[in-house]
N, C-alpha and C positions, 0 to 999 in steps of 0.2 A: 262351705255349704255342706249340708250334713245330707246323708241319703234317707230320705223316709221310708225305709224297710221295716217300722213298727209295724204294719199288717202281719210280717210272717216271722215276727220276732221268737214268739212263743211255740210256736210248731218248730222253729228251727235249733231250736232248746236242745232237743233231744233229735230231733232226723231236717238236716238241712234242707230236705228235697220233699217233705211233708206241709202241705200248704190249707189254709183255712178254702174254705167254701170261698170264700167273698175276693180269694188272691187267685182262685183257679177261675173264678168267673171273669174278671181282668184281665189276665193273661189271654183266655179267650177271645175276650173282644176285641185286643189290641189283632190279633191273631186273623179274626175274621177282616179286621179291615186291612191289615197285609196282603190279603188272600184279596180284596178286591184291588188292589191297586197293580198287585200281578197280572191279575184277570182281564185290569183294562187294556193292558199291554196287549197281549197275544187274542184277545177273543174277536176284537174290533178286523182283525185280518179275513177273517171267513166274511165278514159280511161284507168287504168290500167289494163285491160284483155286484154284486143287489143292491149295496146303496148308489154304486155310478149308476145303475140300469132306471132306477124308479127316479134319481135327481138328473139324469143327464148328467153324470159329471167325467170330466177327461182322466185319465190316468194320473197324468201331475199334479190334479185337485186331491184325488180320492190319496195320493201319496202322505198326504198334509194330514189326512186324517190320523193321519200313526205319528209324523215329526210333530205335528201339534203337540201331542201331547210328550211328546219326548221332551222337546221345547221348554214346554212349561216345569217339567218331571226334573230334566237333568239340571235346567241352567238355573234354577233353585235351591236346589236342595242344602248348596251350604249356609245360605239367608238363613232355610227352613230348621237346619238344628241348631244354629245360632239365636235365633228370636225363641226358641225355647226355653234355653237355657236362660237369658233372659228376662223376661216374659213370664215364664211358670210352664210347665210342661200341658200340664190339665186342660189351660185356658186353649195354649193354640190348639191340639190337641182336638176337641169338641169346637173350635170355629173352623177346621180346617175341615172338617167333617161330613159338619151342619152347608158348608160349600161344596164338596165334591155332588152331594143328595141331590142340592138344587139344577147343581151344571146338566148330571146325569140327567134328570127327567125333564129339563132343560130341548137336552140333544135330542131327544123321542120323539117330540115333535113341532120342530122344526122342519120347514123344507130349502132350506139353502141351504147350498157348500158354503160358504163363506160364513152363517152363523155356526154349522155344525162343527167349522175347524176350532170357531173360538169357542165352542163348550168344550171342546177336547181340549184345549192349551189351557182351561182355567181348572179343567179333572186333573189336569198335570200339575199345577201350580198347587191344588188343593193335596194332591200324595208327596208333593216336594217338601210338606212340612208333616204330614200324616205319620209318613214314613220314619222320619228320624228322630221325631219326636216320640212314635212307642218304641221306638228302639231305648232309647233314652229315660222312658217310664219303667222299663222293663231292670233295667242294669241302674236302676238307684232305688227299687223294692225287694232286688232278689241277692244277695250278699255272694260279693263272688267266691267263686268256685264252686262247689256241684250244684245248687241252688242255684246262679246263676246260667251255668254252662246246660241243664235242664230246661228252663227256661226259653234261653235263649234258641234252643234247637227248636223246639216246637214249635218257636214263632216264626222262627227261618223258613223250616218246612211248609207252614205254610205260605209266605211270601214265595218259596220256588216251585210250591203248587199251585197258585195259581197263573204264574208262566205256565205251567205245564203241563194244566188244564185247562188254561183258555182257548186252545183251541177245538176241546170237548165239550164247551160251554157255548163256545161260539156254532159250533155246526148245529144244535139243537137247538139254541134260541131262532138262528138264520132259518129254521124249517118253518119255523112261525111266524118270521118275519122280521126284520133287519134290528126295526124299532127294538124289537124286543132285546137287542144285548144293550141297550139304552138305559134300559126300564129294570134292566133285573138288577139292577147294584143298587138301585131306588130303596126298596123295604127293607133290602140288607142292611144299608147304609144310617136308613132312620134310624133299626132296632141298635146297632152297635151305638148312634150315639144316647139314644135311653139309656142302655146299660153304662157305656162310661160315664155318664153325668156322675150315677149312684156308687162307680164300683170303683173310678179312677180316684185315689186319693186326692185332695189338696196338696198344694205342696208352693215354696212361696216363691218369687222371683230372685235372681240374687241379689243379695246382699249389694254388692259394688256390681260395677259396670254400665254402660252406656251405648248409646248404640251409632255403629260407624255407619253414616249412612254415604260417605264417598265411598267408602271400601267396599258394602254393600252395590250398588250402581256400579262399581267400575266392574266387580268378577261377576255379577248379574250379567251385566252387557256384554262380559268377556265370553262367558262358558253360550250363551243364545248366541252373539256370533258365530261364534267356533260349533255349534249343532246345527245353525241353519248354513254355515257355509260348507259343511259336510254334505249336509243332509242334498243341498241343491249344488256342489260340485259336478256329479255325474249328467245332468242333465244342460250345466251349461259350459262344463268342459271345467278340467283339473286346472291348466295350462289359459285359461283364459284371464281377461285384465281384472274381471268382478272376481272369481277367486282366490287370485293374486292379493287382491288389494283388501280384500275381507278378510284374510288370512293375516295380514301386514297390520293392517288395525286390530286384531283378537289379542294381536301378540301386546301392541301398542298398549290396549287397555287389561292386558294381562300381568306389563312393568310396573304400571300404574298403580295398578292394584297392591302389588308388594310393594313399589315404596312407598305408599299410603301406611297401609299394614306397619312397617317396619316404625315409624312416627306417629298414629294416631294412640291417645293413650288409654281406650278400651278396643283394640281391633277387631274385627268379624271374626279372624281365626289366627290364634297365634300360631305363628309360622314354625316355632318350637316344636307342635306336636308333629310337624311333620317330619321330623327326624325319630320319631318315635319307629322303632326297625319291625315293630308285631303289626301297626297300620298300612305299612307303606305295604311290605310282602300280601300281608291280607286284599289290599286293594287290587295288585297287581294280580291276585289269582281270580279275583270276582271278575277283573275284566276279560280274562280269557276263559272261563266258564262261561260269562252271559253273554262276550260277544261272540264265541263260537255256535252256542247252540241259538241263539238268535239268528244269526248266517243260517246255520243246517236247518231252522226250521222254517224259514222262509221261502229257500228254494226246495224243499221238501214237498210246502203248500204250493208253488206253482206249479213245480214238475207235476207232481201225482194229480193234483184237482184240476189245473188246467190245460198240460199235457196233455194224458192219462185219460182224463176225464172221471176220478174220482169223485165222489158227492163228498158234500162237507162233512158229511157225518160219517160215511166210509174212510175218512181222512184220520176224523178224530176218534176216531173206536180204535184204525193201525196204530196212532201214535200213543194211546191209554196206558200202554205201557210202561213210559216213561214218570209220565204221573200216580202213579198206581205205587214205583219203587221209592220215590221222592216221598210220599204217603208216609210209605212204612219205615222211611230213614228215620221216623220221629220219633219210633219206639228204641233206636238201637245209638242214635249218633250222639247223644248227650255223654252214654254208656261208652263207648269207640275215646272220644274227649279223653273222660275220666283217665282212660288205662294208657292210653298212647301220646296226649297232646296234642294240640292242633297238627304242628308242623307235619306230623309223619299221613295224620288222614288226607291234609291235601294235598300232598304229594302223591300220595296213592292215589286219589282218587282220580288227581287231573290226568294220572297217565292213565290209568282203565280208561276215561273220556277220551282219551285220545286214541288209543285203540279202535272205541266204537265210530268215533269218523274215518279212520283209515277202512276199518270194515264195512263202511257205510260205501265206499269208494269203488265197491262191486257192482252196484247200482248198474241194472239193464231197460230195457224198453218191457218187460215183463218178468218183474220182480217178484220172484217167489217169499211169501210173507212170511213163510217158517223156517226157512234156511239161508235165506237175506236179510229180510228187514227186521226181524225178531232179534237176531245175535245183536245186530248191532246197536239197536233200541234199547236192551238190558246194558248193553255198555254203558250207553250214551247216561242214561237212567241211574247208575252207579255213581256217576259223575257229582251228579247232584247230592250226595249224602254225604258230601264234604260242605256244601253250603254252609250248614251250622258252626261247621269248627273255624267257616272263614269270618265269620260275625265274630263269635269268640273271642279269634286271636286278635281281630281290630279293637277290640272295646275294653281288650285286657290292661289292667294296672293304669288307668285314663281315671281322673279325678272326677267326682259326680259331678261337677260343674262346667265338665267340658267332653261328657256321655254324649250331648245333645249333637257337638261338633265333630266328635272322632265318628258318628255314627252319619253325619251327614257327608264326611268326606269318603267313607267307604262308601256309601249309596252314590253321591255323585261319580266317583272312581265306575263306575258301575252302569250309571245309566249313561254319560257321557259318553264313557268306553266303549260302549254296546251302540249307541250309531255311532262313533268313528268309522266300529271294525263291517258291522251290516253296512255303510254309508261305499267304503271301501270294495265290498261283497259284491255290491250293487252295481257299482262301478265298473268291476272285474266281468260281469255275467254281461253285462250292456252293452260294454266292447264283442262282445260275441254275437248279438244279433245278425239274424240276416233273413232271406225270403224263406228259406224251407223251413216251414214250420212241425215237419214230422218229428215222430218219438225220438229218433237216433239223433236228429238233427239238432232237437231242443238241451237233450239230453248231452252233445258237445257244449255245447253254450254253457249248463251247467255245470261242467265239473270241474273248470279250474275254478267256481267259487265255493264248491264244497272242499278241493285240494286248500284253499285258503282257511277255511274254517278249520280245518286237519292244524293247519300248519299253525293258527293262533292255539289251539288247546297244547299241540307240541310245547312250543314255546311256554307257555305258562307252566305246564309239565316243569321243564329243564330248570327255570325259575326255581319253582318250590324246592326242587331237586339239591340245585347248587346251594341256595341259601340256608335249607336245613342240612347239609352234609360237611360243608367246612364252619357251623358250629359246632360239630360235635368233635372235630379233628383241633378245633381250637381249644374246647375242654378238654382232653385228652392231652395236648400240650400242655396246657395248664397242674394237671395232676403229674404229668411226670415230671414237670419243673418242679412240683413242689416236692415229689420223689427222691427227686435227686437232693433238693436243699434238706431232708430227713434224714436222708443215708449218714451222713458221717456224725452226726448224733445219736443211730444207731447203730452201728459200728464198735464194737468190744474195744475199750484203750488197752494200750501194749500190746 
């Protein structure tokens, strides 16, 4: 299957990274609806006091409102870049869309917990195909290398802005009123699909293939097991018979699934790409990127807002920082790519991340903002400007007909990963309750699960570290092998 990059054929003639009006207006749009599907993640956090207060709802309901959509968001996502590539990019693409608009203004207003969880698990179901699918639009219009590594930053950027702005969205929509972070992805969501109808090329299904639909149901059921027996572990115990025996069947419908895979003769995902060594690294650095700062900024929001007694909006002004560098990473990280390569930015960058959780680990019952939570904010914030290089290296040297897959298995790697390790967080911090509810008191409870969040960005850290360091000790070997097999051909006879 051939890439339809004719849009930016003629621009790329003469400057790879020069684009027509109609290719920067697409990029765009895929771009803004990135930016909402991050948005729904973190913004729906600030409202949840107000929505338990005005619905009566318990703590373990209003939980659901976030696993809902993780639910839908992770345990999909590799259907969601599979039926693309399939399917046509375009098609799902604007129906996946044309559903998140309805769920959203759907959720506004309703008054039940139980309908509001299912608009939220079908917004997740709608970005599980949203997501990989403009990933996939994007890296079969833009020809790789600068063109594409340009591209691709921008649209990352924004995908890890609006993580890390939603909770700047959220404390200002919540002053108006809960509804409102409901309602505000609504006209965003319509305009973006007006503009895709006109801007997102046609492009055709493939040629060959079919669709696995055991394959499909068995890692469907696999990946929602394994998020809802995560997600509901801490509250019914690790060690008990339901997570035991949840865990024992994910794995069960997990074998199933590959030896499906390995004998059906168009699979959901050929198991091939996952020996692919630029996806596998790539994925492993997204998960300790978003599951660490997910961790930190979860118990961030508790401590400070409900602690503390911070307002939502006094929360999200302290944390603007973060969003503000991630912003500007889009002017520089395309440029960072070009001159260094993936490998060495996210190495660098997960260890600056890790620095700013260890300095985050200063954390008092009256945290001075410019010589506490500032430093460690810019760090944490740095962190993020490797995001682009991590898309990159995943989607590098991957066939345009399987864009759709390598880009769903690095999201899945990603949203999975992210409640595992928060699922885990949660777990860690729950064990610590008890009756003192003062600052000092809260504030023990919290920090072996910020020491955890430390310790996944380490770990990611060490990763990128090891795996780009003994490639270059391997080429090094390689050139003096071939050194040595030179010499005595150049060597003077007699």
């Amino acid at each position: 299957m051939t890439s339809p990059a004719t849009l930016s054929a003629a621009a790329e003639a003469t400057d790879p990274t020069k684009w027509s009006a109609r290719l920067w207006g697409m990029l765009i749009t895929l771009c803004i609806v990135l930016f909402l599907d991050g948005l729904d993640v973190s913004m729906i956090g600030v409202a949840l006091p107000s929505i338990g207060a005005e619905l009566d709802l318990s703590t373990s309901t209003l939980q659901w409102l976030v696993s809902g959509y993780v639910l839908g968001y992770g345990g999909l996502l590799l259907l969601g870049g599979r039926t693309a590539d399939l399917l046509g990019r375009r098609n799902v693409f604007l129906i996946a869309l044309a559903v998140f608009a309805i769920a959203s203004l759907a959720g506004a207003f309703v008054s039940d917990g139980t309908l509001l969880i299912i608009t939220r698990f079908i917004k997740g179901l709608a970005a599980a195909f949203t997501a990989p699918t403009g990933l996939s639009i994007i890296t079969t219009n833009f020809r790789e290398g600068p063109a594409r590594n340009k591209a691709l930053s921008i649209y990352t950027v924004f995908g890890a802005g609006g993580y890390s702005m939603g909770l700047l969205f959220g404390g200002l929509m919540t002053g108006l009123g809960w509804r409102w972070t409901f309602l505000l992805p609504v006209p965003v969501a319509v305009a973006a699909l007006v503009a895709a109808w006109y801007l997102v090329p046609k492009d055709k299904p493939a040629e060959e293939g079919g669709h696995d639909i055991l394959g499909a149901v068995l890692s469907t059921g696999a990946m929602l097991l394994l998020v809802y027996t995560v997600v509901t572990a801490p509250e019914v115990g690790w060690a008990s018979a339901r997570t035991l025996g949840s865990f024992v069947i994910a794995a069960a419908l997990f074998a199933g699934f590959i030896a499906v895979e390995k004998r059906v003769k168009y699979p959901l995902i050929r198991l091939g790409i996952l020996k692919k060594a630029s996806l596998v690294r790539a994925s492993l650095a997204i998960i300790a990127v978003a599951g660490s700062y997910f961790s930190w900024q979860f118990i961030t929001t508790m401590y400070l807002q409900e602690t503390l007694g911070w307002s939502p909006l006094k929360l999200a002004l302290a944390l603007l920082p973060v969003g503000l560098l991630v912003v500007s990473s889009a002017f520089v990280s395309d440029k960072l790519v070009d001159r260094f390569g993936t490998g060495p930015i996210i190495a660098v960058t997960l260890v600056v991340m890790a620095l700013g959780y260890l300095a985050y680990l200063r954390l008092d019952i009256a945290p001075n903002y410019l010589t506490m939570l500032l430093p460690a904010l810019v760090l944490i914030g740095i962190g993020w400007v490797g995001f682009p290089a991590i898309n990159i290296q995943a989607t590098s040297g991957i066939e345009d007909d399987e864009q759709g897959l390598a880009a769903g298995v690095l999201q899945t790697a990603m949203q999975v990963g992210a409640a595992i390790i928060l699922a885990v967080t949660t777990a860690i911090i729950t064990s610590g309750v008890h009756t003192d509810r003062s600052p000092a008191a809260m504030l023990d409870t919290y920090r072996p699960g910020l020491q955890f969040a430390a310790g996944v960005a380490i770990v990611g850290a060490l990763v990128a570290l090891t795996v780009y360091l003994p490639k270059r000790r391997k080429t090094a070997a390689r050139q003096d092998s071939a050194a040595a097999e030179l010499k005595p051909a150049l060597e003077p006879v007699g």
